[in-house]
ROVEX-965656 format. One record per residue (C-alpha): residue number from 1; residue in three letters; y, z, x. Coordinates in steps of 0.02 Angstrom, whole numbers, plus 50000, padded with zeros to 5 digits. Each point is the difference from the previous one (the first is absolute). Example, Ala and Ser with C-alpha at 12.3 -4.5 7.8 and 13.67 -1.06 7.14 Angstrom:
<sites>
SITE, drenlum, semar, north, up, east
SITE, 1, Ala, 49775, 50390, 50615
SITE, 2, Ser, 50172, 49967, 50069
</sites>
This chain:
<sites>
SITE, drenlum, semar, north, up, east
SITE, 1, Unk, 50981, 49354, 49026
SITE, 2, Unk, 50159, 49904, 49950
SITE, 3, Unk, 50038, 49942, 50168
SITE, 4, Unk, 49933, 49855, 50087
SITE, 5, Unk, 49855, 49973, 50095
SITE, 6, Unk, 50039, 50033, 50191
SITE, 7, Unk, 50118, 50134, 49956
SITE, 8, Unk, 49996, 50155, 50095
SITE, 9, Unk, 50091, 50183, 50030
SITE, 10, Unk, 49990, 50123, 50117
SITE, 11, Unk, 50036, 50194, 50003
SITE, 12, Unk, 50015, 50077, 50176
SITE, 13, Unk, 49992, 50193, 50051
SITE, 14, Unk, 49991, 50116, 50123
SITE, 15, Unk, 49851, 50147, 50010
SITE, 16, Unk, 49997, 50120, 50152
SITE, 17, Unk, 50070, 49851, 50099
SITE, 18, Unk, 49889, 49868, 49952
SITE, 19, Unk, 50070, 49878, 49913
SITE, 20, Unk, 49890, 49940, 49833
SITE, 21, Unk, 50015, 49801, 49904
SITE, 22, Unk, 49965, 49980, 49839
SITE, 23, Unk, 49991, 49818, 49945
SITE, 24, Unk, 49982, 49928, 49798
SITE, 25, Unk, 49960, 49814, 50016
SITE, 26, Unk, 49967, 49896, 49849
SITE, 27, Unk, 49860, 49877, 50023
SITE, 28, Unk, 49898, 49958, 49861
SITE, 29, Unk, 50032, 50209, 49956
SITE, 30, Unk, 50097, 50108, 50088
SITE, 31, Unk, 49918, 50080, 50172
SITE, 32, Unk, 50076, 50170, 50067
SITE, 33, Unk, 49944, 50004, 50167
SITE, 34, Unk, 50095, 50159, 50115
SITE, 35, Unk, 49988, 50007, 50193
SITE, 36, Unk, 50043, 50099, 50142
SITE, 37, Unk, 49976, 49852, 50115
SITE, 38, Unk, 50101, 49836, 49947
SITE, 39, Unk, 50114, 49962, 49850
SITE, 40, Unk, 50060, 49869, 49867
SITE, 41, Unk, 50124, 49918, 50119
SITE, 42, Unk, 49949, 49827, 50101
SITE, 43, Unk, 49934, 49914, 49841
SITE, 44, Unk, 49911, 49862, 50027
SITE, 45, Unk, 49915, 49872, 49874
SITE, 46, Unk, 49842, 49954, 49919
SITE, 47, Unk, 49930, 49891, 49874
SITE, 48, Unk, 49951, 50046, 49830
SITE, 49, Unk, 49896, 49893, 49860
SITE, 50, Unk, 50130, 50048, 49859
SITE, 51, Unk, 49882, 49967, 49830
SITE, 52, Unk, 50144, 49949, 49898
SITE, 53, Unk, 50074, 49848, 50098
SITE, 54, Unk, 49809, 49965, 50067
SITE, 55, Unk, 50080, 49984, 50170
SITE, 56, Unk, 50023, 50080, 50159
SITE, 57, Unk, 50146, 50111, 50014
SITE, 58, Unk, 50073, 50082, 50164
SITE, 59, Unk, 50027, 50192, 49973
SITE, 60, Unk, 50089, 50118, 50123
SITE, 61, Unk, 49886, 50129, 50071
SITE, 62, Unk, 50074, 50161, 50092
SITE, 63, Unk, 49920, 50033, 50149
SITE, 64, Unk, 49925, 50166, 49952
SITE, 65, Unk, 49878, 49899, 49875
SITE, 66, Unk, 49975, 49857, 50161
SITE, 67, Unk, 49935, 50161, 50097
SITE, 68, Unk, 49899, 50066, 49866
SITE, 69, Unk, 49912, 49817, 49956
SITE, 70, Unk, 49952, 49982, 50186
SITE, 71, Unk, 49929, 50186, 50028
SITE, 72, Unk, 49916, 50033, 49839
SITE, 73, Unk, 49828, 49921, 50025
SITE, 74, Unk, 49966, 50151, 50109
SITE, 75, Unk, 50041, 50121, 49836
SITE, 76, Unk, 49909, 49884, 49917
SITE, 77, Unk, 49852, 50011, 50094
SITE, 78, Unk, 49988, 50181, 50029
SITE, 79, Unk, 50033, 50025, 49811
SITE, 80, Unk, 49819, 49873, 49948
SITE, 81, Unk, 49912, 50105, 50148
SITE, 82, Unk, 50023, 50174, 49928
SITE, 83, Unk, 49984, 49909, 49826
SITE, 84, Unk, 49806, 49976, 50051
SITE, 85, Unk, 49955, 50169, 50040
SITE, 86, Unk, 50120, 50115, 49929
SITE, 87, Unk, 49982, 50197, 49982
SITE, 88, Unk, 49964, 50014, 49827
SITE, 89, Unk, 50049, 50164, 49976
SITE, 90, Unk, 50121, 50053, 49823
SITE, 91, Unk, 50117, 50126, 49998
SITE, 92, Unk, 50165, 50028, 49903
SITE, 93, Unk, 50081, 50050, 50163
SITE, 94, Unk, 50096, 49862, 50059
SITE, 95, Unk, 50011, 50065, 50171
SITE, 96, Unk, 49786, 49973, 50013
SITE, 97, Unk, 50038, 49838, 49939
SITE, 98, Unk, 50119, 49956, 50159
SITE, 99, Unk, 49871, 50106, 50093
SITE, 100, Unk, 49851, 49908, 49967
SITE, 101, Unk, 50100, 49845, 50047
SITE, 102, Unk, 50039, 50061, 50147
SITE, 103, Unk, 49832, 50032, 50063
SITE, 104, Unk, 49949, 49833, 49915
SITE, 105, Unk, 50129, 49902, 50131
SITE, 106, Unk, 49955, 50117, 50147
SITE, 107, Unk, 49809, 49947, 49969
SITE, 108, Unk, 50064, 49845, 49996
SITE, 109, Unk, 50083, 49996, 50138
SITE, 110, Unk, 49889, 50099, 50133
SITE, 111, Unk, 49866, 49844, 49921
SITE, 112, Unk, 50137, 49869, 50066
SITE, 113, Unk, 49999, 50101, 50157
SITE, 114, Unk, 49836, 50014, 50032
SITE, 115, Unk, 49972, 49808, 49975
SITE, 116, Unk, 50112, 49967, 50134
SITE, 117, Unk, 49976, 50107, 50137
SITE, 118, Unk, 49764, 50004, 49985
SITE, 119, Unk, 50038, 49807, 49954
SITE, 120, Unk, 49845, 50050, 49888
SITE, 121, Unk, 49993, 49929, 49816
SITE, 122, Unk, 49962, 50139, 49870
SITE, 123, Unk, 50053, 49974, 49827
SITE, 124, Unk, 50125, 50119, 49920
SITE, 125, Unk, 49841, 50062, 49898
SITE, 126, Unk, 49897, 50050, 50143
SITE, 127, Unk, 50144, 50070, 50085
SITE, 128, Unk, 50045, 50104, 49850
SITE, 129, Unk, 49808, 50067, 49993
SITE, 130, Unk, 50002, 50014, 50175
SITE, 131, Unk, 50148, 50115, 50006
SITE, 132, Unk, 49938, 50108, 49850
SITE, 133, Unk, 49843, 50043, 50093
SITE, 134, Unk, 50103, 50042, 50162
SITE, 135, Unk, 50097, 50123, 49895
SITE, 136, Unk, 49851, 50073, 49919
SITE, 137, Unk, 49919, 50034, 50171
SITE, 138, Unk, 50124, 50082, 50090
SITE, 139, Unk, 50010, 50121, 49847
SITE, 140, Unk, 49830, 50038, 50029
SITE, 141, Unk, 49982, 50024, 50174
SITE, 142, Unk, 50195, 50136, 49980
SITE, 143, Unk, 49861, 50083, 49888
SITE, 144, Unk, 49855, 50009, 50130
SITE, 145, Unk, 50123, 50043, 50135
SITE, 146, Unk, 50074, 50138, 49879
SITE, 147, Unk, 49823, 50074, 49970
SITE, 148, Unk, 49918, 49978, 50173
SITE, 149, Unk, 50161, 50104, 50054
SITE, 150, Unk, 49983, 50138, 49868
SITE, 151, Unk, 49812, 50004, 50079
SITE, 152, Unk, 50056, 50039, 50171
SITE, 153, Unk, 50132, 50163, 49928
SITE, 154, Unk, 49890, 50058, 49903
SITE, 155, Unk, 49882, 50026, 50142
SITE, 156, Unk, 50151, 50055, 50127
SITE, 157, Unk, 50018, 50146, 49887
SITE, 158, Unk, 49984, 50160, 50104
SITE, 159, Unk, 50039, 50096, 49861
SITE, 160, Unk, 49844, 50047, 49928
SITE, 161, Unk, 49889, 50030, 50163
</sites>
């Protein structure tokens, strides 16, 4: 926190051949960013309102934050959508957490999908219902399948005659 603003260090390593970033920049705080993908190095500049001076200020930026600024509406976005309708369900496990997540994003997702290719608008909430019925019926129909087959052994059994 002692350094300036626009000041910035990287640590670089190696795991099972892929080779892992980790950037500190100070900005107004000091953002850790790590990637597998680009680094600290080709540091451009950007300008700051610095509150003190009431002024603009130019600040170095690595490029790792440039990439991050410019793809991050897409995190962003995904992050508000699952916000609407998340799985609300608690555990202490924090591997249901990540789980529930998961299946948040992929309902998400397959919604995105679906959009696109039917070029049909549905809102995330009728998708969502619509996709919870889906599951519910096919459970149900396993069931009548399972029991209309029971019906038919039963009655193959030359057992008893």
């Amino acid at each position: 926190m002692k350094k300036d603003r626009g000041y910035s260090e990287e640590c670089f390593t190696v795991v099972e051949d892929v080779p892992i970033s980790a950037v500190a920049w100070k900005d107004n705080k000091v953002v850790h960013v790590s990637s597998t993908f680009v680094g600290e190095l080709e540091k451009n500049v950007v300008s700051r309102f610095d509150k003190k001076k009431k002024t603009t200020v130019i600040v170095p930026r690595p490029k790792i934050i440039e990439v991050y600024n410019k793809h991050m509406g897409g995190v962003d976005l995904m992050d508000s959508m699952i916000g609407r309708y998340r799985i609300i369900m608690r555990s202490k496990k924090w591997y249901m957490k990540i789980f529930y997540h998961l299946v948040d994003m992929s309902i998400v997702n397959a919604w995105m999908l679906y959009k696109k290719v039917t070029k049909k608008p549905m809102k995330l909430a009728q998708f969502r219902e619509q996709l919870a019925v889906e599951l519910c019926q096919t459970e149900i129909e396993i069931k009548k399948k399972r029991q209309k087959n029971k019906g038919i052994v039963g009655k193959t059994n030359v057992g008893g005659a």
